[in-house]
C-alpha positions, 0 to 999 in steps of 0.5 A, a space after each residue: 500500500 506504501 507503493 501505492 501511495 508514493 506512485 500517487 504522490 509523484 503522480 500528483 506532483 507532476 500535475 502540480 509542476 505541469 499546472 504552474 510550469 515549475 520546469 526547467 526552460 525548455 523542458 520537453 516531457 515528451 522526449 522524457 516519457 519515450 526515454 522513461 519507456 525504453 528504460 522501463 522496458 529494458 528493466 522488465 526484459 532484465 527482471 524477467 530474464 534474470 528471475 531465475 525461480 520465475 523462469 523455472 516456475 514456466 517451465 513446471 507449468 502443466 496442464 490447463 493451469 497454463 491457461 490462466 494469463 490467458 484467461 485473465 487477458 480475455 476476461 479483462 478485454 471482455 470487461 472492457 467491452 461491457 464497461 464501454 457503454 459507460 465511457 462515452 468520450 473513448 472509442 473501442 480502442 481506447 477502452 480495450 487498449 487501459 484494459 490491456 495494461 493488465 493492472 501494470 500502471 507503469 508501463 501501460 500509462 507510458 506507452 499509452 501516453 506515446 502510441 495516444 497521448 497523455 490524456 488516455 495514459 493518465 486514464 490507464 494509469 488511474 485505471 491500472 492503480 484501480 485494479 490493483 487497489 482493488 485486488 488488494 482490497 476484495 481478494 477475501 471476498 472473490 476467493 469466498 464466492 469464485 475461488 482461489 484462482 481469481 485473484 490471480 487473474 484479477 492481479 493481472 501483471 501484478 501477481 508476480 508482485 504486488 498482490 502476491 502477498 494476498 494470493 499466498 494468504 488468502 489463497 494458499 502457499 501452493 499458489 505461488 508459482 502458478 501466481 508467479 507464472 501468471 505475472 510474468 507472462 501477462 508483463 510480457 504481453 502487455 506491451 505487445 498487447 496495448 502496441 498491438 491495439 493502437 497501432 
């Protein structure tokens, strides 16, 4: 929760900065956002390739538990079609690319900012910290009523992280790997998926 709230704070820092234009002179955000995404990505490919349990985790999946980051990307995309209705001011597109970012506030809101513009990335950031929060917040309940694997597809990107915690405790520590697995490969499809839906 910590995270959360420093994410936030820079967040609103930033928009102060914006507002009252305390930036140095000639200050270009968006060469710095593209720079900032290349990192990140970079950081991702060397987190994922150097994550040793996480990799063997891949390697021990079986069976139809393979599906489930799978399952998670379809069902965000699903919801994204039913909620569309309710955003009038964003296209299909623009709804199923926030939906893509799969809880990865981060990367999502910075590579939409660069494919769309700024407004949208500030919607999936928003969007992505949303889903997070509210994995966090209701994984008791969706394990109650829909079973222990939900909270994995809910956390999206971040079950390998973040909502991790919540999954070994409500969940049960036999659900780690297929936690960890599930994250991995959803943080490899996002930028695939978000790039492949606004280009």
């Amino acid at each position: 929760m910590r995270d959360i709230i420093i994410i936030v704070l820079i967040f609103i820092t930033g928009i102060i900065l914006g507002i009252f234009n305390i930036l140095p002179e000639g200050f270009n955000a968006g060469s710095w956002s593209e720079y900032a995404l290349y990192a990140l990505l970079l950081f991702v490919g060397i987190g994922i390739g150097s994550d040793k349990e996480s990799l063997m985790a891949l390697k021990r999946m079986r069976g139809w538990l393979i599906l489930i980051p799978v399952v998670s990307v379809i069902g965000s995309l699903l919801f994204a079609l039913l909620a569309l209705p309710f955003f009038s001011d964003l296209n299909l597109r623009e709804v199923l690319a926030v939906s893509a970012g799969m809880g990865y506030y981060s990367l999502s809101s910075i590579l939409i900012s660069k494919l769309h513009g700024e407004t949208l990335g500030t919607i999936a950031l928003v969007a992505n910290l949303i889903r997070e929060i509210f994995t966090l917040v209701i994984t008791p309940f969706m394990i109650k009523y829909t079973g222990k694997l939900t909270p994995i597809a809910a956390g999206g990107a971040t079950s390998m992280d973040t909502t991790l915690p919540v999954v070994i405790r409500f969940s049960g520590k036999e659900y780690v790997m297929i936690s960890i697995y599930s994250g991995v490969v959803i943080t490899f499809l996002v930028p695939v998926l978000v790039t492949f839906i606004l280009s």
